[in-house]
PDB file of N, CA, C and O in Angstrom:
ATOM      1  N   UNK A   1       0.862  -1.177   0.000  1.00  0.00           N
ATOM      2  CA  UNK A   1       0.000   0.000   0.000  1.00  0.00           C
ATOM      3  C   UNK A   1       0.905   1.236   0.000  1.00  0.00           C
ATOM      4  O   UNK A   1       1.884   1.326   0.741  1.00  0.00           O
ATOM      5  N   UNK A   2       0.551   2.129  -0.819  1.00  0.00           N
ATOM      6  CA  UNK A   2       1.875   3.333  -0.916  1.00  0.00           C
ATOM      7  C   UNK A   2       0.903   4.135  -0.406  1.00  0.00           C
ATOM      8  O   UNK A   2      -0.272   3.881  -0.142  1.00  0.00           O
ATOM      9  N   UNK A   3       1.958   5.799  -0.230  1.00  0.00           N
ATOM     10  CA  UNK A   3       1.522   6.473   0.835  1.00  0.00           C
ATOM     11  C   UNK A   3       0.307   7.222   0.466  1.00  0.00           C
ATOM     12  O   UNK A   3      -0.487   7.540   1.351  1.00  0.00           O
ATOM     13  N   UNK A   4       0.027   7.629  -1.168  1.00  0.00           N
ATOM     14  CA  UNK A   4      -1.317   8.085  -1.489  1.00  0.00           C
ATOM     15  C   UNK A   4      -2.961   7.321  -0.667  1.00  0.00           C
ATOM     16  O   UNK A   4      -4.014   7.768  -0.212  1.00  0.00           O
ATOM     17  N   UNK A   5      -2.220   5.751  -0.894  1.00  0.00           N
ATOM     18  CA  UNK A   5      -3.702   4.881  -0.943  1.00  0.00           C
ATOM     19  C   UNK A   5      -3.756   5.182   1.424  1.00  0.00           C
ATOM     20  O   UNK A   5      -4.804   5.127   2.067  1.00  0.00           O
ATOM     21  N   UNK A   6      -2.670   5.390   1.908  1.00  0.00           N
ATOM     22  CA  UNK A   6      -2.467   5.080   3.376  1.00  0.00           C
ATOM     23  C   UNK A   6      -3.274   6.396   3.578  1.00  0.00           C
ATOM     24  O   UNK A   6      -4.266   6.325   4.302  1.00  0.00           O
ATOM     25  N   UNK A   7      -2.962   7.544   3.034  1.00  0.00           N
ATOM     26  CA  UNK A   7      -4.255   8.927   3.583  1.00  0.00           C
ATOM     27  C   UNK A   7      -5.040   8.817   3.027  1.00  0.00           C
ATOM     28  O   UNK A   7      -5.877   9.540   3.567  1.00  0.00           O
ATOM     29  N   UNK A   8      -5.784   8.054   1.610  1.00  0.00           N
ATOM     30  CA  UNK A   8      -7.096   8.349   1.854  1.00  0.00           C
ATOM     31  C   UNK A   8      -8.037   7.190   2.355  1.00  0.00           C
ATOM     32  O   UNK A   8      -9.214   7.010   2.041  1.00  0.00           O
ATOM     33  N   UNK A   9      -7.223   6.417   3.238  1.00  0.00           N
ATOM     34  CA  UNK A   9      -7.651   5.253   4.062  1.00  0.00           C
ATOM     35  C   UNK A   9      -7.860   5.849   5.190  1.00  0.00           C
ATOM     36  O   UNK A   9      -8.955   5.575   5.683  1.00  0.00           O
ATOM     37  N   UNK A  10      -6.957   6.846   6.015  1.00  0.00           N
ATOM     38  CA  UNK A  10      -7.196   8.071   7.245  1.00  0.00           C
ATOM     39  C   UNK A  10      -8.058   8.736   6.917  1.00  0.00           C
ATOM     40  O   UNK A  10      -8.939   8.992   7.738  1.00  0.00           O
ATOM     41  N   UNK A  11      -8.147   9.459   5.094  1.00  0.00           N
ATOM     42  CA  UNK A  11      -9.468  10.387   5.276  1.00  0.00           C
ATOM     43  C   UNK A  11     -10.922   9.716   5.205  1.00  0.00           C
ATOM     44  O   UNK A  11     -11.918  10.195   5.749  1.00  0.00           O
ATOM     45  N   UNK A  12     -10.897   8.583   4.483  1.00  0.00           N
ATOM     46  CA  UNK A  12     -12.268   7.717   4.978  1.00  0.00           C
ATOM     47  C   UNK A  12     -12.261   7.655   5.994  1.00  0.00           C
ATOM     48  O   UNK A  12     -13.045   8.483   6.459  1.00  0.00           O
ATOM     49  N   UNK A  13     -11.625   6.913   6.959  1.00  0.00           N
ATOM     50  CA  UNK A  13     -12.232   6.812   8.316  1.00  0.00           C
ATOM     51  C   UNK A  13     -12.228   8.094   9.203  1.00  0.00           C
ATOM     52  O   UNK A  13     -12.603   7.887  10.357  1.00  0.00           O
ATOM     53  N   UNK A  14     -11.834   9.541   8.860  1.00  0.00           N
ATOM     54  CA  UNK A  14     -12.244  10.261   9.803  1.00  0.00           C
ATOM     55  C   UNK A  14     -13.502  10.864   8.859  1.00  0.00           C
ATOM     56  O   UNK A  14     -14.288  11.651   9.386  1.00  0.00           O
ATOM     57  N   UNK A  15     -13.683  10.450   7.362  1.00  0.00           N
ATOM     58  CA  UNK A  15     -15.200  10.849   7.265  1.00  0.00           C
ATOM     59  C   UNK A  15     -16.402  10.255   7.693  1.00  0.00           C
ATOM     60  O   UNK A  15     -17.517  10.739   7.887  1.00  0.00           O
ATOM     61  N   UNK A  16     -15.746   8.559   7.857  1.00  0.00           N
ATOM     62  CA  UNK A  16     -16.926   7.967   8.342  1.00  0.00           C
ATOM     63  C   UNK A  16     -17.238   7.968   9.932  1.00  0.00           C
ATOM     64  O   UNK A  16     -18.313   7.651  10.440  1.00  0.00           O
ATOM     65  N   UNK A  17     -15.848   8.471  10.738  1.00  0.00           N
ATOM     66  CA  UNK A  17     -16.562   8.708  12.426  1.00  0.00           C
ATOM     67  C   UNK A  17     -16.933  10.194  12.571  1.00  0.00           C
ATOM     68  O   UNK A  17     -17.625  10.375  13.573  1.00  0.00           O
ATOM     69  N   UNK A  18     -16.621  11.550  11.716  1.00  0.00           N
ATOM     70  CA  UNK A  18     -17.448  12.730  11.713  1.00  0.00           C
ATOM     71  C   UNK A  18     -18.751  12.737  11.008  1.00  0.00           C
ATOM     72  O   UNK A  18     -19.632  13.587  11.133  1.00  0.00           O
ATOM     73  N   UNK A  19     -18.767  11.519  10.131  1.00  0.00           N
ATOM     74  CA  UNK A  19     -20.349  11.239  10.125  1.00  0.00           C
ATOM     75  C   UNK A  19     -21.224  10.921  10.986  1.00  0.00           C
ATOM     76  O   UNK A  19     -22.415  11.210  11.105  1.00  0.00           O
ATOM     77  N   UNK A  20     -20.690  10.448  11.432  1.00  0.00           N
ATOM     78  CA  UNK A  20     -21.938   9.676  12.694  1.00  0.00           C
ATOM     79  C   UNK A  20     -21.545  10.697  14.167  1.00  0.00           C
ATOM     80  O   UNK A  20     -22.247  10.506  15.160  1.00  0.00           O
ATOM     81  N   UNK A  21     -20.521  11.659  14.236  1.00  0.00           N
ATOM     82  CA  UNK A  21     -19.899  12.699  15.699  1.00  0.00           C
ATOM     83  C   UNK A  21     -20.968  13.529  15.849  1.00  0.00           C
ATOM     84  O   UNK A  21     -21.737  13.667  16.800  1.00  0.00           O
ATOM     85  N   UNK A  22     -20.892  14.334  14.247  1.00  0.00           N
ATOM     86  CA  UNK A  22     -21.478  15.367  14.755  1.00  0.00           C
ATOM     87  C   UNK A  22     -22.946  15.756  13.841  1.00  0.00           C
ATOM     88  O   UNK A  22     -23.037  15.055  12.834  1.00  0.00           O
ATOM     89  N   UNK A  23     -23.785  16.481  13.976  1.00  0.00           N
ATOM     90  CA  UNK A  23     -24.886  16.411  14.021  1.00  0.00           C
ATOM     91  C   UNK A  23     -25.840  17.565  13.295  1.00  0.00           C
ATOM     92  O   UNK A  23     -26.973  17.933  13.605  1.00  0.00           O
ATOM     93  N   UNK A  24     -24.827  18.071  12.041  1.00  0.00           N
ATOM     94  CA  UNK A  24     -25.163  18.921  11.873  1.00  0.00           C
ATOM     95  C   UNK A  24     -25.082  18.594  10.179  1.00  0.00           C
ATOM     96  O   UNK A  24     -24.232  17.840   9.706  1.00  0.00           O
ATOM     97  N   UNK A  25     -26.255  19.392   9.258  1.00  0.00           N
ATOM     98  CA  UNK A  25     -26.285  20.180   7.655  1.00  0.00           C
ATOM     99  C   UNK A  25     -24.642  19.657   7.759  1.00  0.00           C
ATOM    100  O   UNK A  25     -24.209  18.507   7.835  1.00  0.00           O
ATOM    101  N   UNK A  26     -23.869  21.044   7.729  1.00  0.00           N
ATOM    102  CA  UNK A  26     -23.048  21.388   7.312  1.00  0.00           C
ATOM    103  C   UNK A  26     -21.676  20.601   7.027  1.00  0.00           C
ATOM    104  O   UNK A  26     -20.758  20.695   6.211  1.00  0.00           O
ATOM    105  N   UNK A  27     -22.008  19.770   8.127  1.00  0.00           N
ATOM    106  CA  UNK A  27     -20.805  19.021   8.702  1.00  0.00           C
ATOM    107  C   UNK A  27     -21.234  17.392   7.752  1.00  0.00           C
ATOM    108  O   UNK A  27     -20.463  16.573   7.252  1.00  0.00           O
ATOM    109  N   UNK A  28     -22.538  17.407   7.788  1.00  0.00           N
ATOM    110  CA  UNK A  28     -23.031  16.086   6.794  1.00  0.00           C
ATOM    111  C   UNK A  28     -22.112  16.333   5.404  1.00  0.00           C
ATOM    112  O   UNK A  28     -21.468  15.363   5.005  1.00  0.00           O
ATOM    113  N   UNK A  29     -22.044  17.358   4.792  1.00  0.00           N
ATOM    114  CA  UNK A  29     -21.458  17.730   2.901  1.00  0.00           C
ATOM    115  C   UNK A  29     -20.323  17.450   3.588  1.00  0.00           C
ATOM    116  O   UNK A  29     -20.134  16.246   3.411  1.00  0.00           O
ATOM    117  N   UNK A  30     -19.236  18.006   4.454  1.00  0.00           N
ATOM    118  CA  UNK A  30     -17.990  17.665   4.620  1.00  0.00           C
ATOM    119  C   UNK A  30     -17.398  16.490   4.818  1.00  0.00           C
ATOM    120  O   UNK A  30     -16.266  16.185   4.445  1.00  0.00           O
ATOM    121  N   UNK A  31     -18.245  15.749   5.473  1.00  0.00           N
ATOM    122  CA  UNK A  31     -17.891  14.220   5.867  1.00  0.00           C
ATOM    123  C   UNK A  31     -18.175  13.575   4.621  1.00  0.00           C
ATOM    124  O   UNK A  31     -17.384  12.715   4.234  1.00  0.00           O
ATOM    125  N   UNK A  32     -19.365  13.908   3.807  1.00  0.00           N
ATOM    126  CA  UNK A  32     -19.181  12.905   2.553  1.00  0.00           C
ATOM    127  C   UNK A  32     -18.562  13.890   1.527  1.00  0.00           C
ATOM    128  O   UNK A  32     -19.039  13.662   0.415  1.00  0.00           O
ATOM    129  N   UNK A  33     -17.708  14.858   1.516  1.00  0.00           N
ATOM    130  CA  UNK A  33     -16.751  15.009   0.681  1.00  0.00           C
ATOM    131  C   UNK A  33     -15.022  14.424   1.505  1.00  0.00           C
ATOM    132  O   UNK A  33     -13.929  14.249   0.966  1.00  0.00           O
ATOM    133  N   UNK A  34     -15.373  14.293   2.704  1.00  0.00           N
ATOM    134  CA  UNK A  34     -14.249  13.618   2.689  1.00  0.00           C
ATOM    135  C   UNK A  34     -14.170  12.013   2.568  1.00  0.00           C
ATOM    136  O   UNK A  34     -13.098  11.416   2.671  1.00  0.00           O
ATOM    137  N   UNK A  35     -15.352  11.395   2.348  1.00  0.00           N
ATOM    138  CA  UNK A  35     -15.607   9.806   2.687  1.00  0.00           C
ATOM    139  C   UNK A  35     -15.388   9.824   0.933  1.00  0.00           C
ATOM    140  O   UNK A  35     -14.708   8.950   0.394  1.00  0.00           O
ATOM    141  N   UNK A  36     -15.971  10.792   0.240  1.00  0.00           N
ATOM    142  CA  UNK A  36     -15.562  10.770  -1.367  1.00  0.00           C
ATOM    143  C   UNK A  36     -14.244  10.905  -1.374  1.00  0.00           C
ATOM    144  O   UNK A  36     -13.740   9.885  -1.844  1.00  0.00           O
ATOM    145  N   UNK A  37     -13.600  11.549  -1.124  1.00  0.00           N
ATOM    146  CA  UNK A  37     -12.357  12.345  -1.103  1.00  0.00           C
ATOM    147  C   UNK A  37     -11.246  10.577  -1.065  1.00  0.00           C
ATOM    148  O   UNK A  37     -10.606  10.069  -1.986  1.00  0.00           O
ATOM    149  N   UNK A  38     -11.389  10.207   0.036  1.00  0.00           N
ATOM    150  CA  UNK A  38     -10.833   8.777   0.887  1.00  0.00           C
ATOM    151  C   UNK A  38     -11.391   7.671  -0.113  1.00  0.00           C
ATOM    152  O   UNK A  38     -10.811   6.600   0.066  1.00  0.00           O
ATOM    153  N   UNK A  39     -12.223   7.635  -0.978  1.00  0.00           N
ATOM    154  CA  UNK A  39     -12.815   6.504  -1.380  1.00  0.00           C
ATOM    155  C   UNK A  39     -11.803   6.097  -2.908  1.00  0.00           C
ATOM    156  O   UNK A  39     -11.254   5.036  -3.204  1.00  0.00           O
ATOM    157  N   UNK A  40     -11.851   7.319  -3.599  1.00  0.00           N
ATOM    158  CA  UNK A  40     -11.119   8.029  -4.892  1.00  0.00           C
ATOM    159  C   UNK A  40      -9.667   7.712  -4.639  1.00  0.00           C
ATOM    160  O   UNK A  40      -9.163   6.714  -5.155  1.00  0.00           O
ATOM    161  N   UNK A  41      -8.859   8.661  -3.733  1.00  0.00           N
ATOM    162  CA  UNK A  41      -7.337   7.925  -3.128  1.00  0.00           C
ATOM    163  C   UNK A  41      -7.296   6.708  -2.970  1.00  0.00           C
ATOM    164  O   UNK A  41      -6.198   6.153  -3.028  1.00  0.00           O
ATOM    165  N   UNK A  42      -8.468   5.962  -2.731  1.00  0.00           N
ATOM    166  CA  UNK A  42      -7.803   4.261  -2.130  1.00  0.00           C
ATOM    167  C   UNK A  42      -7.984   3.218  -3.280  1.00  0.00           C
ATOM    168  O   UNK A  42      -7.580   2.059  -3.385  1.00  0.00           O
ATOM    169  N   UNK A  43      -8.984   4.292  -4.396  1.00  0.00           N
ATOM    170  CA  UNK A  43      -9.141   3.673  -5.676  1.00  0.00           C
ATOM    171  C   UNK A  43      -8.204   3.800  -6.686  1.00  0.00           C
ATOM    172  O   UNK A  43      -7.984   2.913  -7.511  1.00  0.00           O
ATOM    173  N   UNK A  44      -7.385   5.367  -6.636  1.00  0.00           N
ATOM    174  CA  UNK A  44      -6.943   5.538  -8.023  1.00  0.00           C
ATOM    175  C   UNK A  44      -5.530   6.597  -6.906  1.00  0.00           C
ATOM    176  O   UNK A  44      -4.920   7.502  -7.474  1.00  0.00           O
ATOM    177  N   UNK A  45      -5.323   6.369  -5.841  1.00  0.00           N
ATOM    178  CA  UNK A  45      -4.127   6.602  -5.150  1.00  0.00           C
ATOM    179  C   UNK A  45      -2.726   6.236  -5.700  1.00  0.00           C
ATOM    180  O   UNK A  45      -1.998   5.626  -4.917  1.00  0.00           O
ATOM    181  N   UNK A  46      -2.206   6.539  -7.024  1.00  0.00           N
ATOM    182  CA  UNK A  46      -1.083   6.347  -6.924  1.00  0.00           C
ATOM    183  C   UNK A  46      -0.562   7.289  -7.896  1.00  0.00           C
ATOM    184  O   UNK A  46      -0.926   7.488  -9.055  1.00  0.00           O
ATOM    185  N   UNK A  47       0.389   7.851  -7.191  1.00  0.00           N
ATOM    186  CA  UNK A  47       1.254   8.644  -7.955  1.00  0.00           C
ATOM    187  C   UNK A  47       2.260   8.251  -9.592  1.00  0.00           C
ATOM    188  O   UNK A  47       3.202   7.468  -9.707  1.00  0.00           O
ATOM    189  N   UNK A  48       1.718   8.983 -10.485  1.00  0.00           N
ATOM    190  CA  UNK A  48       2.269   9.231 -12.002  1.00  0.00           C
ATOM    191  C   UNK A  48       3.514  10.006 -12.078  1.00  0.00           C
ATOM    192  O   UNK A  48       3.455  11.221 -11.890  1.00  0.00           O
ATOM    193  N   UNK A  49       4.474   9.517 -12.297  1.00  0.00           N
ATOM    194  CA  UNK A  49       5.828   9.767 -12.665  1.00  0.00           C
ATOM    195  C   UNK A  49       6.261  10.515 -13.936  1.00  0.00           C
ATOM    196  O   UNK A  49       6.914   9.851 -14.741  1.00  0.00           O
ATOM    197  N   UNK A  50       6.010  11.721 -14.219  1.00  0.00           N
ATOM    198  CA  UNK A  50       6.236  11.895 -16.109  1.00  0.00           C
ATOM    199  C   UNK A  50       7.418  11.645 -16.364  1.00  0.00           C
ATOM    200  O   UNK A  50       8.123  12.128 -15.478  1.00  0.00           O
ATOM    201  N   UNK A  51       8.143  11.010 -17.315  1.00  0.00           N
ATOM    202  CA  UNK A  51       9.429  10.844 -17.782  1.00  0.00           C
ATOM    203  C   UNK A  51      10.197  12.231 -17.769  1.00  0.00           C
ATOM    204  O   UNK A  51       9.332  13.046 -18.089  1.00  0.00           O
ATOM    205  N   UNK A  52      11.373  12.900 -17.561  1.00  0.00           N
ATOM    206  CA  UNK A  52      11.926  13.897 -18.288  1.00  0.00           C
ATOM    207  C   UNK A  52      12.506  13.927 -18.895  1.00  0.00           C
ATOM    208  O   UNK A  52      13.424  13.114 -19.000  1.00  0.00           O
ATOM    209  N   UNK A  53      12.249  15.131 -19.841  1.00  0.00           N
ATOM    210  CA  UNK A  53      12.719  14.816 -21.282  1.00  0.00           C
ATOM    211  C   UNK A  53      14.047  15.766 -21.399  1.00  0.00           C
ATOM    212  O   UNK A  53      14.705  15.781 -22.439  1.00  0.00           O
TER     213      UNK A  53
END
């Protein structure tokens, strides 16, 4: 597991326990942009190297 896929494995799980913490609108869009955010990194988490030319 490289270090892209290791934070958005941290940012899922602090979207999925500020989902259920706290209790508010506002804080609901943030937690599922970060549970999106964490889902995307653990899917397509890896860093592209461009050759130099």
């Amino acid at each position: 597991m490289n270090k892209m896929r290791r934070i958005g494995l941290v940012v899922l799980i602090i979207g999925i326990i500020s989902q259920f913490a706290l209790e508010e609108a506002t804080y609901d869009f943030w937690s599922g942009a970060l549970i999106g955010g964490g889902i995307a990194l653990l899917f397509f988490g890896k860093m592209v190297k461009l050759p130099h030319k």
